[in-house]
Z-matrix of the N, CA and C atoms (Angstrom, degrees):
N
C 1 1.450
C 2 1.525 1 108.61
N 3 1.578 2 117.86 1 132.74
C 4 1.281 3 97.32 2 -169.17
C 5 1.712 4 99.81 3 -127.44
N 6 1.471 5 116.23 4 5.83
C 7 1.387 6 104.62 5 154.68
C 8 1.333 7 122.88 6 75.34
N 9 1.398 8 105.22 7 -33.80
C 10 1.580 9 100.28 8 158.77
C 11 1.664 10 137.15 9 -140.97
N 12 0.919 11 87.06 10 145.20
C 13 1.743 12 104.19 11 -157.80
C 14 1.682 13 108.77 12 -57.97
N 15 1.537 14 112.55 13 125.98
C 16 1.424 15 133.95 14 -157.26
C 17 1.962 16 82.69 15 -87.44
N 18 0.689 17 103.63 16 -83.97
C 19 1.436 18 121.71 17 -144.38
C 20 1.910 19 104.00 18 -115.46
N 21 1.535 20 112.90 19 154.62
C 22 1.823 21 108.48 20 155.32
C 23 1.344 22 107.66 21 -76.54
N 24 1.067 23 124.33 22 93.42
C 25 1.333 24 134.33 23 174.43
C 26 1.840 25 112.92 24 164.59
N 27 1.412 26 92.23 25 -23.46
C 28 1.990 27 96.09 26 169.71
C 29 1.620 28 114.62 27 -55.05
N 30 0.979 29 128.12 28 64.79
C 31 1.409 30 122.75 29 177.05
C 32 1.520 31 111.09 30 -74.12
N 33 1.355 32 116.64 31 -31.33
C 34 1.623 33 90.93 32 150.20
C 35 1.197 34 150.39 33 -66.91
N 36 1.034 35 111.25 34 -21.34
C 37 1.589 36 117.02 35 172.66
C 38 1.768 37 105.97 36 -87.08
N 39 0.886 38 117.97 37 -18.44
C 40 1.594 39 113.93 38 156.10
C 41 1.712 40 114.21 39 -66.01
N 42 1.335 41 102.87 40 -43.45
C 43 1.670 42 95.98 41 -179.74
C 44 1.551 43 103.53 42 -82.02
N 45 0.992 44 118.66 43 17.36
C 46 1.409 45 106.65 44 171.09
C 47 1.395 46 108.97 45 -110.48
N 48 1.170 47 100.13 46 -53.63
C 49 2.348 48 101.95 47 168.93
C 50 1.636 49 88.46 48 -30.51
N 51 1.531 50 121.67 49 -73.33
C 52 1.381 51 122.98 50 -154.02
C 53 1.297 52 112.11 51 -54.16
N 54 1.030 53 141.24 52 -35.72
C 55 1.296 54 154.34 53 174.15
C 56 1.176 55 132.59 54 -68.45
N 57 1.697 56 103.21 55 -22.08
C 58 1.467 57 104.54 56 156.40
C 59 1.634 58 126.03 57 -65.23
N 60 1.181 59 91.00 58 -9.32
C 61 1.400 60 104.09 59 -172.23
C 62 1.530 61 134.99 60 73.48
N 63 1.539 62 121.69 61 170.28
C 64 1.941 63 104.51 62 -166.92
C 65 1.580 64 81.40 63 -118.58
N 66 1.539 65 96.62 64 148.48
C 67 0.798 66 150.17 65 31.69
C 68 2.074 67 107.49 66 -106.80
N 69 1.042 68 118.06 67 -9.85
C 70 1.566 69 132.49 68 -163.43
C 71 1.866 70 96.20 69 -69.71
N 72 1.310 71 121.71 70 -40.55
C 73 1.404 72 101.51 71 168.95
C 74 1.291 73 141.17 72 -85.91
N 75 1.532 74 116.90 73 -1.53
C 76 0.981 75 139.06 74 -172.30
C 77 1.797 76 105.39 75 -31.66
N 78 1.631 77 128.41 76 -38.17
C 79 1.486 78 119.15 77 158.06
C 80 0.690 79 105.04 78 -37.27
N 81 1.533 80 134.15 79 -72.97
C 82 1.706 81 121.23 80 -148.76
C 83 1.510 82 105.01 81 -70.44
N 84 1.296 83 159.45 82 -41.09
C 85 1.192 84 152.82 83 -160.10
C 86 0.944 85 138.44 84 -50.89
N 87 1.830 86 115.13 85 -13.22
C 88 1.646 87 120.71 86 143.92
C 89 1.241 88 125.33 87 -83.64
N 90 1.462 89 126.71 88 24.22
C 91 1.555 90 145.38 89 173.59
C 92 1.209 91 96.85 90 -102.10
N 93 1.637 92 121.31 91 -61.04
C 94 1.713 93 134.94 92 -157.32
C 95 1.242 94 78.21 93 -67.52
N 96 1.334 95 143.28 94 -58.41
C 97 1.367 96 140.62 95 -160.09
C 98 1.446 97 111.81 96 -56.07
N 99 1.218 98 111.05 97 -52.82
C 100 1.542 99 116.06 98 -161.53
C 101 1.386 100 93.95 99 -68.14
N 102 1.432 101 144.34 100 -47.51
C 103 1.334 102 141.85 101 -177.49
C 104 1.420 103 135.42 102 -54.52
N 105 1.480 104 96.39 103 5.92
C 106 1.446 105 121.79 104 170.04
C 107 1.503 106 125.75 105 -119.77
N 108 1.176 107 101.07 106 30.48
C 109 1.465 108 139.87 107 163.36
C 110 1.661 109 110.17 108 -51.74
N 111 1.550 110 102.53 109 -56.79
C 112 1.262 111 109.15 110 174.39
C 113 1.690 112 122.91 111 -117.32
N 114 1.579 113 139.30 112 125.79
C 115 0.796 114 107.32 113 -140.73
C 116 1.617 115 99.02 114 -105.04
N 117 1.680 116 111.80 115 12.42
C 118 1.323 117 103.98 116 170.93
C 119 1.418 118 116.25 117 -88.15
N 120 1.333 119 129.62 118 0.43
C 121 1.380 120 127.75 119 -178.96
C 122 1.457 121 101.84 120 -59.98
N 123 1.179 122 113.83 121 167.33
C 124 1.185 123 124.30 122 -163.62
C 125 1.396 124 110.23 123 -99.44
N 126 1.419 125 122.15 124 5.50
C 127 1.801 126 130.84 125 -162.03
C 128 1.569 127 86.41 126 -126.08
N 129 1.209 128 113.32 127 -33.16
C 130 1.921 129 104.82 128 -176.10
C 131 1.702 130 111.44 129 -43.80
N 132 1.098 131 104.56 130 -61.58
C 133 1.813 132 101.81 131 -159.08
C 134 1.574 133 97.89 132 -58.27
N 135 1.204 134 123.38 133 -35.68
C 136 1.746 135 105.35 134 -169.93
C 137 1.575 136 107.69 135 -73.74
N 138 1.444 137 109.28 136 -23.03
C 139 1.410 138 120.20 137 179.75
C 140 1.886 139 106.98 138 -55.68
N 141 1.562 140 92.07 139 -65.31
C 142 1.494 141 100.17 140 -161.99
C 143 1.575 142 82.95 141 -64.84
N 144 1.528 143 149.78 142 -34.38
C 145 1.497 144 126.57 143 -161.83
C 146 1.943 145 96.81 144 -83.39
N 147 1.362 146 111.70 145 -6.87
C 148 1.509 147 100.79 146 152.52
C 149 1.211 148 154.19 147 -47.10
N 150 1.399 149 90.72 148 -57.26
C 151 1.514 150 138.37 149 -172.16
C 152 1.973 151 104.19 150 -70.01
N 153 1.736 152 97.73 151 -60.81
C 154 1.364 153 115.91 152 176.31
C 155 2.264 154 101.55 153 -37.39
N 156 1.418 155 96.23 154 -57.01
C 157 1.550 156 93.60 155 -169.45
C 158 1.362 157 112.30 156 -75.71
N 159 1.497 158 116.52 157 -11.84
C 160 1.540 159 103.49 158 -168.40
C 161 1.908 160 95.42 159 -85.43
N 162 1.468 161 93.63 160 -15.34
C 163 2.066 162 91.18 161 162.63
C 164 1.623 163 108.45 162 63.50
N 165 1.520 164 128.96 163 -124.44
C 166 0.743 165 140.34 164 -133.85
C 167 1.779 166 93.80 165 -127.97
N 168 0.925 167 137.07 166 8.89
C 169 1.369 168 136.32 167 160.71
C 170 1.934 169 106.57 168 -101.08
N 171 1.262 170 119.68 169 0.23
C 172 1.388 171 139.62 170 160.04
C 173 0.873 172 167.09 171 170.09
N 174 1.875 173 87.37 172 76.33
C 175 1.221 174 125.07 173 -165.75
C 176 1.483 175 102.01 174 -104.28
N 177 1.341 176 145.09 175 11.34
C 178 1.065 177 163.23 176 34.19
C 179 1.670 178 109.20 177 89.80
N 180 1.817 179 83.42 178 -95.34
C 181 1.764 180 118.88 179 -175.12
C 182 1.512 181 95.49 180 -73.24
N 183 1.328 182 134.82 181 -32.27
C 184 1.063 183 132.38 182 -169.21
C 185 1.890 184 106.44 183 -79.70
N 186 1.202 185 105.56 184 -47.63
C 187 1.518 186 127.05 185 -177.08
C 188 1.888 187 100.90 186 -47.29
N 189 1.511 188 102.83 187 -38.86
C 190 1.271 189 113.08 188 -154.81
C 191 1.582 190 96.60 189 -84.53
N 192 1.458 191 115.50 190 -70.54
C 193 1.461 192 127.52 191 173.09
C 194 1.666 193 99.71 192 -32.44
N 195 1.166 194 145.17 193 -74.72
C 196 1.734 195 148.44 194 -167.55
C 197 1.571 196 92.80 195 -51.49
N 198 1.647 197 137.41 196 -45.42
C 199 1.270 198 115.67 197 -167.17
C 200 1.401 199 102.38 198 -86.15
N 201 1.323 200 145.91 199 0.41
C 202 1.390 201 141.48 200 162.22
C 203 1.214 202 121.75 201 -120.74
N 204 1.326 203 100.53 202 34.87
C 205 1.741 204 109.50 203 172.44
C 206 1.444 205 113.45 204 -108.08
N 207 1.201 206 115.73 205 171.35
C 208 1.698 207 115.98 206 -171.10
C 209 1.704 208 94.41 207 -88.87
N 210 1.825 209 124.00 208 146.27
C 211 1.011 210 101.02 209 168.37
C 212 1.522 211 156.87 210 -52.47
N 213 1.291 212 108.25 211 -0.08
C 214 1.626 213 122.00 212 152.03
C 215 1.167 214 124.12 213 -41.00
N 216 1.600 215 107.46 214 -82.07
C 217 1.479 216 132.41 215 -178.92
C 218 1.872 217 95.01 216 -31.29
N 219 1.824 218 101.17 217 -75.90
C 220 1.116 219 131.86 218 -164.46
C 221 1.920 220 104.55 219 -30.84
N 222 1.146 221 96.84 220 -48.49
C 223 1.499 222 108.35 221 176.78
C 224 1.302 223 127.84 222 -62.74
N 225 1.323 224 104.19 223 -40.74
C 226 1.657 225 130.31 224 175.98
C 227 1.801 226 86.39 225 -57.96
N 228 1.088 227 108.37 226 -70.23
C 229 1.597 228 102.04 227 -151.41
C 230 1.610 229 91.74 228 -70.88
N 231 0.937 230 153.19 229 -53.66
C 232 0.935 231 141.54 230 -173.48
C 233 1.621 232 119.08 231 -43.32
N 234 1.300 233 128.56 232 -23.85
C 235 1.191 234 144.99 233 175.32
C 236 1.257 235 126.53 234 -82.10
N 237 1.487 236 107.24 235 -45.14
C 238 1.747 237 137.38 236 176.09
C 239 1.383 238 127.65 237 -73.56
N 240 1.433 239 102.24 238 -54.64
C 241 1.378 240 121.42 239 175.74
C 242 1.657 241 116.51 240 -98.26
N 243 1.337 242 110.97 241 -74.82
C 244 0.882 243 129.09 242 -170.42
C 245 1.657 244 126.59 243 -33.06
N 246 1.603 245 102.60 244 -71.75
C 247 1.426 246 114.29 245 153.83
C 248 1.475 247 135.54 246 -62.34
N 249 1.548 248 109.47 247 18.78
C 250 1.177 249 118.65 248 -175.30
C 251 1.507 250 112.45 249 -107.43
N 252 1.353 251 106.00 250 -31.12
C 253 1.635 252 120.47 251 -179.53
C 254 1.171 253 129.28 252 -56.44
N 255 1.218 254 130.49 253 153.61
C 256 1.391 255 138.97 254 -145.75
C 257 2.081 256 85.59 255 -78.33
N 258 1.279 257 97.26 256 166.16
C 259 1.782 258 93.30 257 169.63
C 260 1.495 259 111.14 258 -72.68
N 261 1.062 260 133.01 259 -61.74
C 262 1.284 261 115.92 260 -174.12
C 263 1.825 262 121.10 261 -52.48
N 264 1.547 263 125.99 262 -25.13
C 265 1.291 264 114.97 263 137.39
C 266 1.236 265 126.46 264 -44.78
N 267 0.711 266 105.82 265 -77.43
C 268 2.077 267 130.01 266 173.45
C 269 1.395 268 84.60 267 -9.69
N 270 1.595 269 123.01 268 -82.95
C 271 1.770 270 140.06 269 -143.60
C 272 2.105 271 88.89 270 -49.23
N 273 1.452 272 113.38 271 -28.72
C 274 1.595 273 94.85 272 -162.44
C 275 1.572 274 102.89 273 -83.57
N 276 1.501 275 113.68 274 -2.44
C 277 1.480 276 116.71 275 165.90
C 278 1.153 277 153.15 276 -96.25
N 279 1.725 278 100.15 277 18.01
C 280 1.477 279 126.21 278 -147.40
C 281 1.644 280 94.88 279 -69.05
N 282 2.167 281 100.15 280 -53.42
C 283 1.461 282 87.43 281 -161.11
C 284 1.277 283 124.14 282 -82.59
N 285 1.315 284 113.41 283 -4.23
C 286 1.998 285 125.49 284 171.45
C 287 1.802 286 83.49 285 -80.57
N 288 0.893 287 161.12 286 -51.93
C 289 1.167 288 146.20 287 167.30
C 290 1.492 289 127.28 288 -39.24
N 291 1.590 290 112.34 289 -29.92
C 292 1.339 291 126.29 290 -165.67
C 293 1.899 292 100.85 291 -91.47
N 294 1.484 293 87.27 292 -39.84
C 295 1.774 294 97.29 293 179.25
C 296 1.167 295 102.68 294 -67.77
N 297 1.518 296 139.30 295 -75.75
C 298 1.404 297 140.52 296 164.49
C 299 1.093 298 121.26 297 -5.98
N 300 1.101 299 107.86 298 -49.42
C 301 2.187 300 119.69 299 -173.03
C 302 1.613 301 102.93 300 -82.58
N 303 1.441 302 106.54 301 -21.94
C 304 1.714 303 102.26 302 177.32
C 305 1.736 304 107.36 303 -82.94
N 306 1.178 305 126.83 304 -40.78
C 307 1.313 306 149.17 305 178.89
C 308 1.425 307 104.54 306 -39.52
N 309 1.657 308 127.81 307 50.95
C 310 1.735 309 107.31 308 -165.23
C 311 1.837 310 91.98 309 -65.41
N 312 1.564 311 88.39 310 169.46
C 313 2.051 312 109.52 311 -173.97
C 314 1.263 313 84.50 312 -165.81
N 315 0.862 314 98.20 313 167.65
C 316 1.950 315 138.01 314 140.28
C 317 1.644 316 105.66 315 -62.13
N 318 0.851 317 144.75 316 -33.80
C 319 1.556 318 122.70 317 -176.62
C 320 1.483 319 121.13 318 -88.45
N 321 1.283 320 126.06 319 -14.14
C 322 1.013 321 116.35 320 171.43
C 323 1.548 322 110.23 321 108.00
N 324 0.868 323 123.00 322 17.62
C 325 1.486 324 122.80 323 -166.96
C 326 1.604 325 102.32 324 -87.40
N 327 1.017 326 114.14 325 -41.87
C 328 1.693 327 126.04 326 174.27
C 329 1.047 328 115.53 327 -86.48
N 330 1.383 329 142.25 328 -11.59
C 331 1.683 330 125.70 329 130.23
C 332 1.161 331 115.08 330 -39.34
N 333 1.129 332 124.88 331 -87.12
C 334 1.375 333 149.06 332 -170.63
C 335 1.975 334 109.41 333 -40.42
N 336 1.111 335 106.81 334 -27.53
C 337 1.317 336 112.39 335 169.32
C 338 1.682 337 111.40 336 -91.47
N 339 0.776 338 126.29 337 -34.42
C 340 1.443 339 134.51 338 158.44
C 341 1.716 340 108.97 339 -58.01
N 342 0.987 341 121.03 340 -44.58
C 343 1.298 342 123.04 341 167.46
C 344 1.351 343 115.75 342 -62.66
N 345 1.326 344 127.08 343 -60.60
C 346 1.613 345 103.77 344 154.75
C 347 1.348 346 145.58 345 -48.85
N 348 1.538 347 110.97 346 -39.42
C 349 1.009 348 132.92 347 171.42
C 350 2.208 349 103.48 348 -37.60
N 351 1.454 350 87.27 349 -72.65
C 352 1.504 351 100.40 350 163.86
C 353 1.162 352 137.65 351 -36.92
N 354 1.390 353 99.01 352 -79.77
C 355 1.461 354 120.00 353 -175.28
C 356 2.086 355 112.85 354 -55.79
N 357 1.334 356 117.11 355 -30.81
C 358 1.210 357 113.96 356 -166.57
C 359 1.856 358 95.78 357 -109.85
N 360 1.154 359 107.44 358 -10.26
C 361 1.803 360 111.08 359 168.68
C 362 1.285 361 92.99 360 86.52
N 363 1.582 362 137.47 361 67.98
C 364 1.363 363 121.92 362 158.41
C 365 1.682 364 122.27 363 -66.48
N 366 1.540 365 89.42 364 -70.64
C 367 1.218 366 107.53 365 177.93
C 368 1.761 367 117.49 366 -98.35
N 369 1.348 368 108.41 367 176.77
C 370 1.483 369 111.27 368 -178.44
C 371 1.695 370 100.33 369 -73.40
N 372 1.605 371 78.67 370 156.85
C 373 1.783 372 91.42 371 178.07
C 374 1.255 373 107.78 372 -72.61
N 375 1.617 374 145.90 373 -40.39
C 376 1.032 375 115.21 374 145.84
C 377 1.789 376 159.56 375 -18.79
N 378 1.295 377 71.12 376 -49.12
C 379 1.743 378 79.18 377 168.78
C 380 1.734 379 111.73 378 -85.56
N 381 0.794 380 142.91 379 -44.69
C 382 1.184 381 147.48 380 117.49
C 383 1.618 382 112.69 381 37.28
N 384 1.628 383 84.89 382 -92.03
C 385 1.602 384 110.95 383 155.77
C 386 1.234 385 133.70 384 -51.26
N 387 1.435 386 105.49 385 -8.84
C 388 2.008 387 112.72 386 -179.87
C 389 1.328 388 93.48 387 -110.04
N 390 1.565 389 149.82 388 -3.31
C 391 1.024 390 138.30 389 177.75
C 392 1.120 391 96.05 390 -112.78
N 393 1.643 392 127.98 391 -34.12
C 394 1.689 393 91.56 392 -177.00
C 395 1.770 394 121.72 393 -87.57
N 396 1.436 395 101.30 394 -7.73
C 397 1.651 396 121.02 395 158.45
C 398 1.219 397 116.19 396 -29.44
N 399 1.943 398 103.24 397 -62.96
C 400 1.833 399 111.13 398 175.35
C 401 1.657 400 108.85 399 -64.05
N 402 1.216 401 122.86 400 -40.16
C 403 1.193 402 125.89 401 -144.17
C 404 1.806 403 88.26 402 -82.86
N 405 1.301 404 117.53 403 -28.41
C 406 1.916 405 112.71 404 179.63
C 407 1.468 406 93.45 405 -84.36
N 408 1.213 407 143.70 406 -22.66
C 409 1.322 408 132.24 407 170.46
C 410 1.479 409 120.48 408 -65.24
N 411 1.279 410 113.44 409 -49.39
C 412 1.206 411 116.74 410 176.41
C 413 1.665 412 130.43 411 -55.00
N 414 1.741 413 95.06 412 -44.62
C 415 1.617 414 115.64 413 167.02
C 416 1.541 415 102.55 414 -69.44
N 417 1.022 416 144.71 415 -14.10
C 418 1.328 417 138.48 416 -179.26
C 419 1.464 418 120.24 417 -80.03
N 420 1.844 419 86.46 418 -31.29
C 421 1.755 420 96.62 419 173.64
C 422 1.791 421 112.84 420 -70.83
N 423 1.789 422 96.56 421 -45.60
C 424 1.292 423 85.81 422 -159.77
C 425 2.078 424 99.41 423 -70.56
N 426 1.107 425 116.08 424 -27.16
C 427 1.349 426 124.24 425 177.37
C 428 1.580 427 101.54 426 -48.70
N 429 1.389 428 122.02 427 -37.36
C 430 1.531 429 113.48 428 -167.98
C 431 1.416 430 97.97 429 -89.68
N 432 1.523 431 113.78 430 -47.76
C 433 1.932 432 104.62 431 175.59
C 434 1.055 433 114.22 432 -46.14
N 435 1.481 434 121.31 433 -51.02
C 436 1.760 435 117.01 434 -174.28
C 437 1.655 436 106.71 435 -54.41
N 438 1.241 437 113.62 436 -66.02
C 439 1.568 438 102.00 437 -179.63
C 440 1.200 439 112.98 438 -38.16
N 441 1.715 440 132.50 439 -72.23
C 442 0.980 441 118.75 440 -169.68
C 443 2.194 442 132.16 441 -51.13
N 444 1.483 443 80.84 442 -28.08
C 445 1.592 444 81.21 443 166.15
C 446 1.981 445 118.05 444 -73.74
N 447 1.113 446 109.00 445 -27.18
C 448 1.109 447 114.88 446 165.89
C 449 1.529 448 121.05 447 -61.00
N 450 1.272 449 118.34 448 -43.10
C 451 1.252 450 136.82 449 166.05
C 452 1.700 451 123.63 450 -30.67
N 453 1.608 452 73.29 451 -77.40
C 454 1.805 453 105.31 452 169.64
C 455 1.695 454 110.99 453 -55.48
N 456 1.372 455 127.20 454 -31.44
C 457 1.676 456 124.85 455 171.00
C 458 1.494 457 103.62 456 -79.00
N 459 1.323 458 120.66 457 -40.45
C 460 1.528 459 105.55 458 -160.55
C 461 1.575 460 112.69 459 -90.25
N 462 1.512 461 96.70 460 1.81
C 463 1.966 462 93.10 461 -174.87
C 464 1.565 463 85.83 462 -120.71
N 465 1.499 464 128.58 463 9.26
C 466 1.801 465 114.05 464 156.95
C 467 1.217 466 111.49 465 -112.34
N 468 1.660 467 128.16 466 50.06
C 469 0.993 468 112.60 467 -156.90
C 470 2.257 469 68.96 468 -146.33
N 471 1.154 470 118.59 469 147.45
C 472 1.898 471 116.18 470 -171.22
C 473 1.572 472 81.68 471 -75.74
N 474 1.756 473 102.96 472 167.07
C 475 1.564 474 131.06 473 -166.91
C 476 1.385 475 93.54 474 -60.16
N 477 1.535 476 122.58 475 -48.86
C 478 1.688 477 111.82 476 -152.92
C 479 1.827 478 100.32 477 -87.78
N 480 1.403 479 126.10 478 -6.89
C 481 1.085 480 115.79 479 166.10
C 482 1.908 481 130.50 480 -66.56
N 483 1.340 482 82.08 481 -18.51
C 484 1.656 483 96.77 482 175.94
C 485 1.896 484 114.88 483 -58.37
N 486 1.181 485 98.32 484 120.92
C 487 1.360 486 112.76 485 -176.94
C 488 1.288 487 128.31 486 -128.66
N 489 1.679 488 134.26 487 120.32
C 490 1.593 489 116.38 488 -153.61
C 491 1.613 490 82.72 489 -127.37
């Protein structure tokens, strides 16, 4: 048994961490973790349906890995794992959920946390409503900067360069 994972594609050595069973592998579980980085590898889904059952004894390691991950990862787990957990897991993720959903980006990480937030009834619909309030303000700015920079290129640019 060699315990650690060669490649995204070692699915045996993933069924073997798992098989040692929890609490006894608990070392390897920031490896199983990290390999769900990407969620098309081919070792992710049994990972995150790991993670999903070990629930609330590590949700923890999971909580921790999503707040120091790049928004990719962060998203992945939030989708995979995260929103998958029973509610009383769920309840220990409200406020990395609440921060996330304030965090507007481009990747999507604060939809998708708002969608739990929502969809599984964490918090009040009010509050709810006070985060996605900021979060259309903010997109409104960058929605109005982009036009105007667009603006500013296509009217300094001579008449016959214009191209649609």
């Amino acid at each position: 048994m060699t315990n650690k994972i060669l490649d995204k594609g070692d699915q045996a050595a993933v069924d073997e961490i798992i098989a040692i069973g929890y609490p006894q592998n608990k070392e390897y579980l920031d490896e199983l973790l990290s390999w769900t980085c990407d969620p098309n590898w081919p070792i992710a889904g049994p990972i995150y349906q790991y993670f999903i059952k070990l629930g609330k004894n590590e949700v923890e390691r999971v909580l921790v890995a999503a707040s120091t991950a790049d928004n990719d990862w962060r998203y992945s787990l939030i989708i995979q794992i995260i929103s998958c957990y029973d509610d009383e897991t769920l309840n220990e993720c409200v406020n990395d959920l609440k921060k996330w959903a304030s965090a507007t980006g481009s990747d999507e990480c604060d939809f998708e946390a708002i969608r739990v937030l929502t969809d599984r009834e964490l918090i009040p619909a009010d509050e709810i409503a006070q985060i996605a309030k900021r979060n259309l303000f903010v997109y409104n700015i960058w929605i109005k900067e982009t036009l105007e920079a667009a603006n500013r290129a296509l009217y300094s640019l001579p008449s016959g360069e214009h191209k649609l």
